[in-house]
Backbone bond lengths (Angstrom), bond angles and torsions (degrees), N, CA, C in turn:
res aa  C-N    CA-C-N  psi(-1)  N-CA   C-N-CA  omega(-1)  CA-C   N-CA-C  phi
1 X - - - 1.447 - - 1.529 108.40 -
2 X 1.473 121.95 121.15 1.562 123.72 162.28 1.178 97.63 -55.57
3 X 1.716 102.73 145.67 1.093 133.34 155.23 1.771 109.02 -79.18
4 X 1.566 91.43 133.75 1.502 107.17 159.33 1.291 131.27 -126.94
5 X 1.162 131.29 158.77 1.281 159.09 -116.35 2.039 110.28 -149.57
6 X 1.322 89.21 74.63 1.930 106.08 -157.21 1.908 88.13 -110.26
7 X 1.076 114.42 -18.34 1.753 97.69 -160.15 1.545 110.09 -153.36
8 X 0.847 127.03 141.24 1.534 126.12 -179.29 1.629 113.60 -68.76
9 X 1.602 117.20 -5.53 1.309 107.93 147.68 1.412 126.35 -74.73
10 X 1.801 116.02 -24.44 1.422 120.98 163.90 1.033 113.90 -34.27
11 X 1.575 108.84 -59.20 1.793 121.90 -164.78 1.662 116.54 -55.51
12 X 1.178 88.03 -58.77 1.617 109.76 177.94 1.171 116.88 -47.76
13 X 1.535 135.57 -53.67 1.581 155.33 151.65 1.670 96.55 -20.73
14 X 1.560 112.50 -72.08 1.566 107.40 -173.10 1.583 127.32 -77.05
15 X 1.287 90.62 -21.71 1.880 85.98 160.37 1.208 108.31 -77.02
16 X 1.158 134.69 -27.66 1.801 110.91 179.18 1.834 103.59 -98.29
17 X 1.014 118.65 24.83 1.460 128.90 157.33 1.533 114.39 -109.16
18 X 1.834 122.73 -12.37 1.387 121.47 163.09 1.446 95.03 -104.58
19 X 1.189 129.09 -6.84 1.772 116.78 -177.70 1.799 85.63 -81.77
20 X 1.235 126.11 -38.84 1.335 115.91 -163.47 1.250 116.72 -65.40
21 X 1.213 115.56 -39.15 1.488 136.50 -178.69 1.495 111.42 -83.84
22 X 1.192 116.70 1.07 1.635 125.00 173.59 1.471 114.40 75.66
23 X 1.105 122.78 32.29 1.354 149.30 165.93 1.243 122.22 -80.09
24 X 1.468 124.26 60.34 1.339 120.87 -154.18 1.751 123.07 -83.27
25 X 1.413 82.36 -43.70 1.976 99.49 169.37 1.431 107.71 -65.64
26 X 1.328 131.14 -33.05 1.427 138.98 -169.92 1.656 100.62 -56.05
27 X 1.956 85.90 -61.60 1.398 121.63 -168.86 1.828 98.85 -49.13
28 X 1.081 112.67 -69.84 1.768 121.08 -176.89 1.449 106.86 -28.54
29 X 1.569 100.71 -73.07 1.607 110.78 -179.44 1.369 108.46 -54.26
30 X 1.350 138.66 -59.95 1.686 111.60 -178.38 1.872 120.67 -69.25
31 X 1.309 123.61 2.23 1.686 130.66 146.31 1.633 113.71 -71.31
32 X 1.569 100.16 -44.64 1.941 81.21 -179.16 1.357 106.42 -74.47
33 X 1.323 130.26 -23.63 1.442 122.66 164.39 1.544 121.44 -68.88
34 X 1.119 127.89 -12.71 1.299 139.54 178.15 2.098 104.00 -90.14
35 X 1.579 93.31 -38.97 1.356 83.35 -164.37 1.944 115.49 -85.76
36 X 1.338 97.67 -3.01 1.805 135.10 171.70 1.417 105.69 -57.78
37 X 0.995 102.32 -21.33 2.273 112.33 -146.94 1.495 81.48 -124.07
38 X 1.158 127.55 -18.91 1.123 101.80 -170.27 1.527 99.03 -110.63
39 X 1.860 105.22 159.05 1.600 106.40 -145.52 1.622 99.35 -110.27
40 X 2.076 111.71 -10.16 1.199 106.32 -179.36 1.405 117.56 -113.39
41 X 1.712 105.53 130.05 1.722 108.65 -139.10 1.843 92.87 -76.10
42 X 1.182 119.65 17.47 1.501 126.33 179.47 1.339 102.51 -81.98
43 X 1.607 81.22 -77.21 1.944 90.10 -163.26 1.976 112.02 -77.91
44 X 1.454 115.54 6.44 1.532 112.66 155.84 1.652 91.42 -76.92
45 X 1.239 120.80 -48.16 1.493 104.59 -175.22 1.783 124.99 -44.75
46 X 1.770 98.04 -49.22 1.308 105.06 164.33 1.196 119.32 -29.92
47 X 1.781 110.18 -66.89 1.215 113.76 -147.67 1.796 111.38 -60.63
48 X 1.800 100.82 -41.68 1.466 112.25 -173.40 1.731 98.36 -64.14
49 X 1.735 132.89 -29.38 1.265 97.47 172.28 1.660 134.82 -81.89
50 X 2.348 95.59 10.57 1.243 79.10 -169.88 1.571 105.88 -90.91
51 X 1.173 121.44 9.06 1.603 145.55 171.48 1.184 110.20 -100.49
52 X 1.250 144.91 79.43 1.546 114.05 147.08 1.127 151.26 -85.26
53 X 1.035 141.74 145.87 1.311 147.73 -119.69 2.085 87.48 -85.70
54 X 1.268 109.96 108.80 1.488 131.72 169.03 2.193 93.09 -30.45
55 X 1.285 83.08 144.63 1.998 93.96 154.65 0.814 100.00 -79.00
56 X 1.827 96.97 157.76 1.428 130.75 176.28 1.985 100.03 -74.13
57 X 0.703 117.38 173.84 1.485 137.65 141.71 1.670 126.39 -97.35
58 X 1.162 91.95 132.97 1.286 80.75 -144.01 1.962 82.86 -97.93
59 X 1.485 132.00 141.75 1.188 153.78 -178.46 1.513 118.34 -50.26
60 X 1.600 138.16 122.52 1.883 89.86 167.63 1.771 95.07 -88.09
């Protein structure tokens, strides 16, 4: 059965199942989608600090 993606607890659930697995960019992007859905400008804040946004690589 696919998994779906109905609630910003969905979101949240699978970013800390790609944060676990060391999936960090994965992880980020399904929190800013989690933290989008969510309507209190606190705990979207929460959520984005419990993700932070991975480094760049930097180019030579």
């Amino acid at each position: 059965m696919p998994l779906t993606f109905n609630t910003a607890a969905d979101y949240l659930d699978a970013a800390r199942e790609m944060a676990r697995s060391n999936r960090w960019a994965l992880a980020r992007l399904l929190a800013e989608e989690a933290a989008d859905q969510t309507l209190d400008p606190a705990q979207a804040a929460r959520i984005l600090a419990e993700f932070p946004a991975p480094n760049r690589r930097e180019e030579d």
